[in-house]
C-alpha positions as CSV (number, residue, x, y, z in Angstrom):
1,X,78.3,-98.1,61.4
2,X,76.0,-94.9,60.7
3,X,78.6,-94.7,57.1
4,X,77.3,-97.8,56.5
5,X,73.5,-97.4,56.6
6,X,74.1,-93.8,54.7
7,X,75.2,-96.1,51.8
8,X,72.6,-98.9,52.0
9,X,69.9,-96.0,52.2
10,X,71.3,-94.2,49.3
11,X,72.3,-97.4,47.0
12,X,68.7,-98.1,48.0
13,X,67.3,-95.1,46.7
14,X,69.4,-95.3,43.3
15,X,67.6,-98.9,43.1
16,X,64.2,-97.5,43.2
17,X,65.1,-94.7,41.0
18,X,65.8,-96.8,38.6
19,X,62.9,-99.4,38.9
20,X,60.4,-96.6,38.8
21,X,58.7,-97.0,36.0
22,X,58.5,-101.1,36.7
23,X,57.1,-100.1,40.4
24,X,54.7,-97.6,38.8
25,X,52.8,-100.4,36.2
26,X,52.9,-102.7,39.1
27,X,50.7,-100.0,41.2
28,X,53.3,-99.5,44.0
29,X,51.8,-95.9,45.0
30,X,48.4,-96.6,44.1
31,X,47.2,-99.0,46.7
32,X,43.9,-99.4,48.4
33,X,44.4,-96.8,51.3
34,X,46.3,-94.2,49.8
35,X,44.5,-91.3,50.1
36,X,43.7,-89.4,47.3
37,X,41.0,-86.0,47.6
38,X,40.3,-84.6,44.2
39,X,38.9,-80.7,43.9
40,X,37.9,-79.2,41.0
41,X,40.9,-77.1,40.8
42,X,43.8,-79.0,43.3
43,X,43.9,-82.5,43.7
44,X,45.8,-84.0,47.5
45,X,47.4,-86.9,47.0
46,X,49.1,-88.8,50.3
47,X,50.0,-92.5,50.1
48,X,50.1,-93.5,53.3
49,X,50.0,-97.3,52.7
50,X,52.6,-97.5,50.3
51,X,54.7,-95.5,52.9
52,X,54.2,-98.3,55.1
53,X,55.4,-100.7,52.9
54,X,58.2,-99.1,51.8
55,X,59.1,-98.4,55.6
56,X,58.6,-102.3,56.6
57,X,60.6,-103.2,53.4
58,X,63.5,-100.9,54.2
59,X,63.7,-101.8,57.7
60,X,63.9,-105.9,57.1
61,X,66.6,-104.8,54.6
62,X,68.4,-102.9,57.7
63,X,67.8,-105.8,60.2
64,X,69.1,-108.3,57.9
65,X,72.3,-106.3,57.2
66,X,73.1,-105.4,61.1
67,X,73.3,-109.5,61.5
């Protein structure tokens, strides 16, 4: 069971690797609510929002492959 979800996970991550640059022009990890604090030298950036997608996405993936 556990192999299993180490392969979805990593297939999924090969997916996104490769979809990158469509996910990037699309703004997936610039939404309203990232947060992003910009200094004069150093800039923070911490996308909290998009994390949250990501992690509802992943886990309706997971929940409709344990069925």
């Amino acid at each position: 069971m556990i192999q299993k979800i180490f392969i979805i996970i990593g297939v999924l991550f090969i997916i996104v690797g490769l979809l990158y640059p469509l996910l990037k022009d699309i703004g997936l990890g610039r939404l309203p609510g990232d947060i992003v604090i910009k200094k004069e030298n150093s800039s923070f950036y911490f996308p909290i929002v998009t994390c949250i997608i990501i992690s509802i996405v992943i886990s309706l993936i997971l929940i409709f492959f344990k069925k």
